[in-house]
PLY file of the C-alpha trace (Angstrom):
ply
format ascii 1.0
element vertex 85
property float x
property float y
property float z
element edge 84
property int vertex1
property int vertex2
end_header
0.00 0.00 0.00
1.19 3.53 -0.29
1.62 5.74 2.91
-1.20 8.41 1.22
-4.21 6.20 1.48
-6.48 8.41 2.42
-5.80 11.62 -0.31
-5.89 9.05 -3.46
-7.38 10.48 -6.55
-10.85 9.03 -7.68
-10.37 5.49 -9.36
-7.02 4.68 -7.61
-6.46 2.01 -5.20
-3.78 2.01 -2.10
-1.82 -0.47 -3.53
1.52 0.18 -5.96
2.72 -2.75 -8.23
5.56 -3.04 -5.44
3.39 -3.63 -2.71
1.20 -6.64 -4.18
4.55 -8.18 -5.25
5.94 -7.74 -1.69
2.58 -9.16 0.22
2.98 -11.94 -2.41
-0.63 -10.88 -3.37
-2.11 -11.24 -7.13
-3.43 -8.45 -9.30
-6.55 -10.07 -11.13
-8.99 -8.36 -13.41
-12.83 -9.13 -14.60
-14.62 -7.91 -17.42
-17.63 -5.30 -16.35
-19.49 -6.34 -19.51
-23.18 -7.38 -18.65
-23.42 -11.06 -19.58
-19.65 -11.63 -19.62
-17.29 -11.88 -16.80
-14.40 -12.55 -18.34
-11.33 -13.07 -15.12
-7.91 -12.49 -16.19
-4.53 -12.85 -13.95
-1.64 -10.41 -14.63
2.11 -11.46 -14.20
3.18 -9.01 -11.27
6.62 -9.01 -12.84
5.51 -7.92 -16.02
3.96 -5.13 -15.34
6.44 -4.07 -12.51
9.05 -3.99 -15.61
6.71 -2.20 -17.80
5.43 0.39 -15.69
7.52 0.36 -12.27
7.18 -0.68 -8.76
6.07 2.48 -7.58
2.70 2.24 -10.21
-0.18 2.87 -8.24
-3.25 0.57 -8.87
-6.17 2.15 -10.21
-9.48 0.50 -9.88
-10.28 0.01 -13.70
-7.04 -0.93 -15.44
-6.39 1.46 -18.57
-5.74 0.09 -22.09
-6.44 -3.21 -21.25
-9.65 -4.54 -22.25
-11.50 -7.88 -22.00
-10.43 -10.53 -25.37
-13.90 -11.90 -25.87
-16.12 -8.48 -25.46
-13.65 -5.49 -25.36
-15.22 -4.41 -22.01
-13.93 -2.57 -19.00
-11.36 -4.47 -16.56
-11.93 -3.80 -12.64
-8.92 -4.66 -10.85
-9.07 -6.99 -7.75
-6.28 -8.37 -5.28
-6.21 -12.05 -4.47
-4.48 -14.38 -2.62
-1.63 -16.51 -3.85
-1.66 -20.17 -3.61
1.37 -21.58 -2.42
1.94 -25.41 -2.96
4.67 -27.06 -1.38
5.66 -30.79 -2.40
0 1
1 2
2 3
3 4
4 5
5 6
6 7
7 8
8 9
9 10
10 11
11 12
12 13
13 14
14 15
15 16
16 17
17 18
18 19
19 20
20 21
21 22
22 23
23 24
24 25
25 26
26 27
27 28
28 29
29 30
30 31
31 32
32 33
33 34
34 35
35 36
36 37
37 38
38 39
39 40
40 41
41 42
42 43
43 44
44 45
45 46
46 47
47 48
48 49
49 50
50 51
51 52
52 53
53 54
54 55
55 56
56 57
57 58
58 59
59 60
60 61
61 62
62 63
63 64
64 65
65 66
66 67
67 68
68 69
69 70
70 71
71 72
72 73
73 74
74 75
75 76
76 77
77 78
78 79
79 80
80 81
81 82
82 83
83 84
């Protein structure tokens, strides 16, 4: 999370590309499309190499639409699964 929580602009989460990488979170997104639904994980390394670690989160992700429809992503955290042999 970032230390200015509570003076984020309209759209933005707390969270930078940094953070979810060091609480070993994932950064998932689903389509907003009525009738589709579409859920899509993003490589946390990826996008820390394209757009830094500092990249603050906003709530729908920009320039990246749904493959079936074309519709809006919403960004959501998740948990990662660990499996250990």
């Amino acid at each position: 999370m970032t230390s200015n929580a509570g003076q984020l602009p309209p759209g933005m989460t707390a969270w930078t590309l940094g953070a979810i990488k060091e609480h070993n979170l994932a950064l998932e997104g689903y389509c907003q499309s009525e009738g589709c639904g579409n859920f899509y994980m993003f490589n946390i390394d990826d996008l820390i190499a394209m757009a830094g670690l500092n990249y603050l989160v906003p709530e729908m992700l920009p320039g990246i639409t749904c493959t079936a429809c074309g519709g809006l992503l919403k960004s959501k955290l998740a948990m990662m699964t660990v499996t250990t042999l």
